[in-house]
C-alpha positions in Angstrom: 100.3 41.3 -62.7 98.4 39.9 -59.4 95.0 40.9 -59.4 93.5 40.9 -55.9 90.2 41.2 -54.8 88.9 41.9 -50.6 85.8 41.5 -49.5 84.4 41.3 -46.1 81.5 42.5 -43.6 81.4 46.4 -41.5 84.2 46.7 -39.3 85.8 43.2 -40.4 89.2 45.0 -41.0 89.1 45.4 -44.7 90.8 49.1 -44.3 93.5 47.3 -42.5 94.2 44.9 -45.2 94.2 47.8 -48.2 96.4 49.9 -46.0 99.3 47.1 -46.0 98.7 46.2 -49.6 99.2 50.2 -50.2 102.5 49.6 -48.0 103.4 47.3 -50.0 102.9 49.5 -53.3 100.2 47.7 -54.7 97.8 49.9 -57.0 94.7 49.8 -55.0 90.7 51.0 -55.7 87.6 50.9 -54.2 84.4 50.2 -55.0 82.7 52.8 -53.5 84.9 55.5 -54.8 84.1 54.1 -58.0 80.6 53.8 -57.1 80.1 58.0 -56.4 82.4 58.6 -59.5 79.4 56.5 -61.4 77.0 58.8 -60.1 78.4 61.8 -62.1 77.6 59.5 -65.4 75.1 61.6 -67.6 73.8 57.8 -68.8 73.5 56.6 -65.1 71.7 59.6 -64.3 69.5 59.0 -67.6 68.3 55.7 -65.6 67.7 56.6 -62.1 65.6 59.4 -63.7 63.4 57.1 -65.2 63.2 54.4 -62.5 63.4 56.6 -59.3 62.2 60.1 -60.6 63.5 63.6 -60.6 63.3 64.0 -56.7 66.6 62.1 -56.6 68.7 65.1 -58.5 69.7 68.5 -56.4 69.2 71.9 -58.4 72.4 71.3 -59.8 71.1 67.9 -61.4 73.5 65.6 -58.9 71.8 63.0 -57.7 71.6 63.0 -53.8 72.3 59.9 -52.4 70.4 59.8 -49.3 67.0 60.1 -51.6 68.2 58.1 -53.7 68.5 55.5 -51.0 65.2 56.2 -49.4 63.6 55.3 -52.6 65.7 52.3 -53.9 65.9 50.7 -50.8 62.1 50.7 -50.0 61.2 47.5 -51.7 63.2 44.3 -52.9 62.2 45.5 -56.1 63.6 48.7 -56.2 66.8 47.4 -55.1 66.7 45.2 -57.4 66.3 47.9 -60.2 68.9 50.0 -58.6 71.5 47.2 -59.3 70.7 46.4 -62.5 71.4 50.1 -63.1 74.5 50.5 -61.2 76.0 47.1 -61.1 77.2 46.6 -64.4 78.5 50.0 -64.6 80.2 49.6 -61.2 82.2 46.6 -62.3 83.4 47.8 -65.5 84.3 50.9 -63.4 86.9 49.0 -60.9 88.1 47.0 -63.9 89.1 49.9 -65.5 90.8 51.6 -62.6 92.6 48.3 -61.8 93.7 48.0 -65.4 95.0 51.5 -65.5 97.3 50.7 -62.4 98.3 47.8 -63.4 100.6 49.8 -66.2 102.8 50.7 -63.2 102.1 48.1 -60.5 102.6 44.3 -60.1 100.1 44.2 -57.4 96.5 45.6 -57.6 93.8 44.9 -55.0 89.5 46.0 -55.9 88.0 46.4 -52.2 84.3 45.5 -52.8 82.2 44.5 -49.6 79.2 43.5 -51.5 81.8 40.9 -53.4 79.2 37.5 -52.3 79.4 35.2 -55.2 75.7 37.1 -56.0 77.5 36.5 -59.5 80.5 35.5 -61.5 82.7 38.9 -61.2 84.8 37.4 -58.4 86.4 35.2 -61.2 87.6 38.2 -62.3 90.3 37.9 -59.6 93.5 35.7 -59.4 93.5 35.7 -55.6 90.2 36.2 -53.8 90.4 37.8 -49.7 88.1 37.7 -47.1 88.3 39.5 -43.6 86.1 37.5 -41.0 85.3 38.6 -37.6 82.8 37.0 -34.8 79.8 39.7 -35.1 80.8 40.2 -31.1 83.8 41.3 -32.0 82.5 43.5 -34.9 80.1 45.3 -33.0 82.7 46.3 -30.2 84.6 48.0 -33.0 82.3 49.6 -34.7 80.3 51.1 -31.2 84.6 51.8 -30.7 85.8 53.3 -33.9 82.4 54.6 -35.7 80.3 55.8 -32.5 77.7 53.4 -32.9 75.3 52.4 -30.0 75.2 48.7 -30.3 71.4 48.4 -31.2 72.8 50.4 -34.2 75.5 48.2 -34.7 73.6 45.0 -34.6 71.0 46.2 -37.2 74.1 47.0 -39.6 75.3 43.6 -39.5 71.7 42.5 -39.5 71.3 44.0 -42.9 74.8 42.4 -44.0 74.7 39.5 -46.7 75.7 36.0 -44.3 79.2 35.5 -43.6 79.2 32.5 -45.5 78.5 33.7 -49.2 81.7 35.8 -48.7 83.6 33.1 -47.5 82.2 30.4 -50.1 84.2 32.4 -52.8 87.2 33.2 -50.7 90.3 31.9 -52.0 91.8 33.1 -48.8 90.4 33.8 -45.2 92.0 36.1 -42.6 89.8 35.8 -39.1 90.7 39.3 -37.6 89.4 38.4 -33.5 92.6 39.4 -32.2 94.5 42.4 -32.0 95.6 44.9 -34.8 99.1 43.5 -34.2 98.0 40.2 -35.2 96.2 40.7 -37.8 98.9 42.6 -39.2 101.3 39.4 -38.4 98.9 37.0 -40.8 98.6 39.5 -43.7 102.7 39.8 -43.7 103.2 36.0 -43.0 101.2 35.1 -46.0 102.0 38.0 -48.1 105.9 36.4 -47.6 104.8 33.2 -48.6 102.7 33.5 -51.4 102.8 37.1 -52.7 107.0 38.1 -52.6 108.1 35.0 -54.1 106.1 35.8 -57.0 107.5 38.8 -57.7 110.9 37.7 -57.9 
């Protein structure tokens, strides 16, 4: 088994990588699937409670996420709390998904944008990817594809960890300027080159 992990900024291309690797019939997951499934967990909840309060739960006891947010995100601390909650349980999350498709695929890719090298969890990985993009180029796709104004846009990668964290624990860079076409190109010429051969 290959175990792959992507990482990479708002509009980088990161969608267009995990659709090829899907293509390709890799077993793929993503973080922030995993990350909402997490929310469901009676334990998880248990914690918010106590760090964030009960304004954070609908009448059905769910937690909303957008109060959730208001609150975790309103101080360094509080985000810091909120990961100390979530991250943990988020990781052993993907592994398990990942190790559950791994039964019935030689290929499985984690998508995880906040992968940064913030810890050790991307030696998890045999092959670490990330997608780079000039932030010029970002911001044209995502005003393009998302409906952002660009003051919107700019604030988003604003509030983005720097480029070079991801790239510091990057195994392998795809720079995604170009057009879909080739960017597609790279990901097929190296996945002929390093990934096919190893299936054989």
């Amino acid at each position: 088994m290959i175990k792959i992990f992507v990482t990479g900024g708002i509009g980088s291309g990161k969608s267009t990588l995990m659709h090829f690797f899907e293509a390709k019939g890799a077993g793929v997951v993503y973080a922030d699937e995993v990350g909402h499934e997490n929310l469901h967990d009676p334990a998880m909840k248990e914690e918010l409670a106590t760090a964030f309060g009960a304004s954070i739960f609908d009448e059905e006891g769910e937690v909303i996420r957008s109060e959730l947010a208001a609150k975790a995100f309103s101080s360094a601390e509080n985000t810091v709390l909120l990961d100390s909650i979530t991250q943990p349980r988020l990781y052993a999350g993907c592994l398990r998904h990942l190790e559950e498709l791994s039964a019935n695929h030689q290929v499985v890719v984690l998508e995880m944008a906040i992968l940064d090298g913030r810890d050790d969890f991307y030696q998890k990985a045999d092959i670490v990817i990330a997608v780079t993009t000039s932030p010029e180029v970002r911001v044209a796709r995502l005003m393009q594809s998302r409906g952002f104004t660009e003051q919107d846009a700019r604030n988003r990668l604003a509030n983005q960890v720097p480029e070079e964290q991801r790239l510091s624990i990057a195994d392998v860079v795809f720079t995604n300027d170009g057009t879909l076409e080739e960017f597609k190109a790279q990901i097929s010429q190296w996945w002929d080159a390093e990934i096919e051969p190893r299936l054989k």
